[in-house]
C-alpha positions as CSV (number, residue, x, y, z in Angstrom):
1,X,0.0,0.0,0.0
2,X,1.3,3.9,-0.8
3,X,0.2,7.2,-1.0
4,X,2.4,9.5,-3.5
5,X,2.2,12.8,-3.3
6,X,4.4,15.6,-5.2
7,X,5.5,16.9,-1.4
8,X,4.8,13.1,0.5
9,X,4.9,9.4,0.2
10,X,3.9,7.1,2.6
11,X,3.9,3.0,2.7
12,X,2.9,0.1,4.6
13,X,5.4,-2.8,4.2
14,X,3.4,-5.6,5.6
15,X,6.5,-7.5,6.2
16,X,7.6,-5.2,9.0
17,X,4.3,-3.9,10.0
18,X,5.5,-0.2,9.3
19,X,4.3,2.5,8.2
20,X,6.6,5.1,6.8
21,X,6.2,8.5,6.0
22,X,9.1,10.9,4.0
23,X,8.4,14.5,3.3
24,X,6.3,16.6,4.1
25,X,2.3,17.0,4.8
26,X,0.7,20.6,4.0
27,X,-3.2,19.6,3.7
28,X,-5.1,22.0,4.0
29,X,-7.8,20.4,6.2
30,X,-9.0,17.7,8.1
31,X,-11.2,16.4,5.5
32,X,-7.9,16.8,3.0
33,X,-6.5,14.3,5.3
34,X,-8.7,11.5,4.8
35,X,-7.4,9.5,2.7
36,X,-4.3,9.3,5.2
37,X,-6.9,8.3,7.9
38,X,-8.0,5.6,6.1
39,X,-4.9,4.2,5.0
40,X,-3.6,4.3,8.3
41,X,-6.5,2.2,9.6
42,X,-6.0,-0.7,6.8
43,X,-2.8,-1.2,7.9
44,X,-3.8,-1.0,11.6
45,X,-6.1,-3.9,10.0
46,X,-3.3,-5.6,8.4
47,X,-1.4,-6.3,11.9
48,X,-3.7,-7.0,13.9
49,X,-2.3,-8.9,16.3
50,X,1.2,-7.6,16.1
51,X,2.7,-3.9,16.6
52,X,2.5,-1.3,13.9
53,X,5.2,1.4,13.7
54,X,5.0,4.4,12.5
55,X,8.2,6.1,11.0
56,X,8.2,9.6,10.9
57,X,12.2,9.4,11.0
58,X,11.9,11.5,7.2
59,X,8.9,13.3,8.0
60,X,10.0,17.0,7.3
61,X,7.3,18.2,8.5
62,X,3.3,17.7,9.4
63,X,0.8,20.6,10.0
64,X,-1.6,20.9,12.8
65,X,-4.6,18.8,10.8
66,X,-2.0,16.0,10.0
67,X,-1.3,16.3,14.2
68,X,-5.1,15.8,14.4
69,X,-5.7,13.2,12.0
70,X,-2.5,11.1,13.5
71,X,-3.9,12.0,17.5
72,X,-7.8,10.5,16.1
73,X,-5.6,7.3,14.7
74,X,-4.1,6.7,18.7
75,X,-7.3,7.1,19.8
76,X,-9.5,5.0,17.5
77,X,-6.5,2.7,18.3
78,X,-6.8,2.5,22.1
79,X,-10.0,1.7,21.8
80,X,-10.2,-1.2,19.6
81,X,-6.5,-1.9,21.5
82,X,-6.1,-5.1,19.5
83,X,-2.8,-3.6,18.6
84,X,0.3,-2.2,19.4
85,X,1.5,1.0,18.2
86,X,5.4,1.9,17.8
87,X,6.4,5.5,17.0
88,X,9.7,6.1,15.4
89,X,11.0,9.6,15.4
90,X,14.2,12.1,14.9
91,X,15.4,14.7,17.9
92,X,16.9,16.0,14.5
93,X,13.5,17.2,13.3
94,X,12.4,20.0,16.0
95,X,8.1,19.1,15.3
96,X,8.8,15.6,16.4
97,X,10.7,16.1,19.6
98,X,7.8,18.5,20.7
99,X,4.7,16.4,19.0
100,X,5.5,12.8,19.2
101,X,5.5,12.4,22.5
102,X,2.0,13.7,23.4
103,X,0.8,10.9,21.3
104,X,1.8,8.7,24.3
105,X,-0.7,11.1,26.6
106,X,-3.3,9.9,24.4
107,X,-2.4,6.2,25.1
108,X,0.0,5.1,27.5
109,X,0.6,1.8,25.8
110,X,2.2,3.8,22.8
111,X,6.3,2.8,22.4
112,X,8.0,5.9,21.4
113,X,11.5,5.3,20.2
114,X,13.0,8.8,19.3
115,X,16.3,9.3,18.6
């Protein structure tokens, strides 16, 4: 599975359970982001069972809607819980050492692994 994007790409290998996202997101809205929603939950459907990671490692950057829609994912996920979710990140990349980590607030089962 991918999304491709000018500014963006993101995949699920279903190998490693990851999701991976290089670039950067600019949507302008919540509803933009959709599509990003719903790909996120058919890989979350994909590992069931297992732990999903998302790598933001090469996200650039990620506006406040993308925030939203990935804060609406943890939560949809801690409810259903039939899953683990793994957060990769960069302390190089200043949004993720100050966003990343709130996604754990939302869930305490969340791994973060940022370095």
């Amino acid at each position: 599975m991918e999304i491709k994007d000018l500014d963006y790409n993101i995949q699920y290998n279903e190998a490693t359970k990851t999701v991976k996202f290089v670039g950067s997101i600019r949507l302008q809205n919540l509803p933009a982001y959709e599509p990003i929603k719903l790909f996120l939950r058919d890989a979350a459907k994909l590992s069931q069972g297992s732990a999903l990671t998302l790598d933001f490692r090469d996200l650039q950057f990620v506006n406040s809607s993308g925030i939203t829609t990935l804060s609406m994912f943890i939560i949809d996920s801690r409810k259903t819980a039939a899953y683990q979710i793994k957060i990769q990140g960069s302390t190089n990349i200043s949004w993720q050492s100050k966003s990343l980590s709130n996604f754990k607030k939302l869930w305490d089962q969340v791994v973060l692994e940022i370095s």
